[in-house]
C-alpha positions in Angstrom: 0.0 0.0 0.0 1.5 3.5 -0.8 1.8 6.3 1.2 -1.1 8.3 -0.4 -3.4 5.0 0.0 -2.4 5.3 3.9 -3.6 8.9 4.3 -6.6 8.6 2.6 -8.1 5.7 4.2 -7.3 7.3 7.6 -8.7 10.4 6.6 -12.2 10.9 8.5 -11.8 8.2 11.5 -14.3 7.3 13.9 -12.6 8.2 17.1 -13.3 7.7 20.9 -12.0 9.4 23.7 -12.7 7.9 27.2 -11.7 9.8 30.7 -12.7 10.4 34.3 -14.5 14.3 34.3 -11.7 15.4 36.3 -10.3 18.5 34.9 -6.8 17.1 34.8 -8.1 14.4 32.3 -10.6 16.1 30.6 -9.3 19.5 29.9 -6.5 18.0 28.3 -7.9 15.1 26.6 -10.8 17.7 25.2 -8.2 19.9 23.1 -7.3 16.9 21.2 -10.3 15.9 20.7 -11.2 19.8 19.4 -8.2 19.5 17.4 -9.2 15.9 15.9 -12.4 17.0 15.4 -11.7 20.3 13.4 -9.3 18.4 11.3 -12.2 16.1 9.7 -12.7 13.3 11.7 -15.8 12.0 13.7 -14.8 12.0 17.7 -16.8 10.7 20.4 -15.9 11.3 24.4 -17.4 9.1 27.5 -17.3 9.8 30.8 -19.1 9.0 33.9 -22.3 11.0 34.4 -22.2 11.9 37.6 -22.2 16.0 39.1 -18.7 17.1 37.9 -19.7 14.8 34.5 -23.1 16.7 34.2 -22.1 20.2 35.3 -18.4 21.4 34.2 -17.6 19.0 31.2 -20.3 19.9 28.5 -19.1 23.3 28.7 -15.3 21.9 27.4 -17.2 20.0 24.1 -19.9 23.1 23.4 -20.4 24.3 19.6 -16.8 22.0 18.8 -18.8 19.5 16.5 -17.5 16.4 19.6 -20.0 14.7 20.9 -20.2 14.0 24.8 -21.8 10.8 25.9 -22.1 10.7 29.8 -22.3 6.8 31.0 -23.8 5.4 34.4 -20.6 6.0 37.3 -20.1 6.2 40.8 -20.1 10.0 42.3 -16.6 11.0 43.3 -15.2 13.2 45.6 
């Protein structure tokens, strides 16, 4: 397979990103999936839903084109 063949079958990827909501994680982790995002591809983040899940972390993904999915967790402190 050539190179070209190699960049174009990578070139709109489903991607998922998977983190606690704590802002050490998530901030981080939510620029690249901004910047994977804004380069083409289709990207996808889980985390827990629980308050810090449901309260700080939409505000990271809002009008970016990333779409948050918030899963069953255990609250923690």
């Amino acid at each position: 397979m050539t190179l070209d063949e190699r960049l174009e079958k990578v070139k709109n990827l489903k991607i998922v990103c998977c983190c606690t909501p704590n802002y050490g994680h998530m901030f981080p982790m939510s620029r690249v999936a901004i910047a994977l995002q804004s380069k083409g591809h289709e990207v996808h983040v889980c985390t827990i839903d629980n308050e810090r899940g449901k309260n700080g972390i939409p505000k990271l993904y809002t009008d970016t084109g990333v779409q948050l999915h918030l899963t069953p967790g255990l609250e923690m402190d």
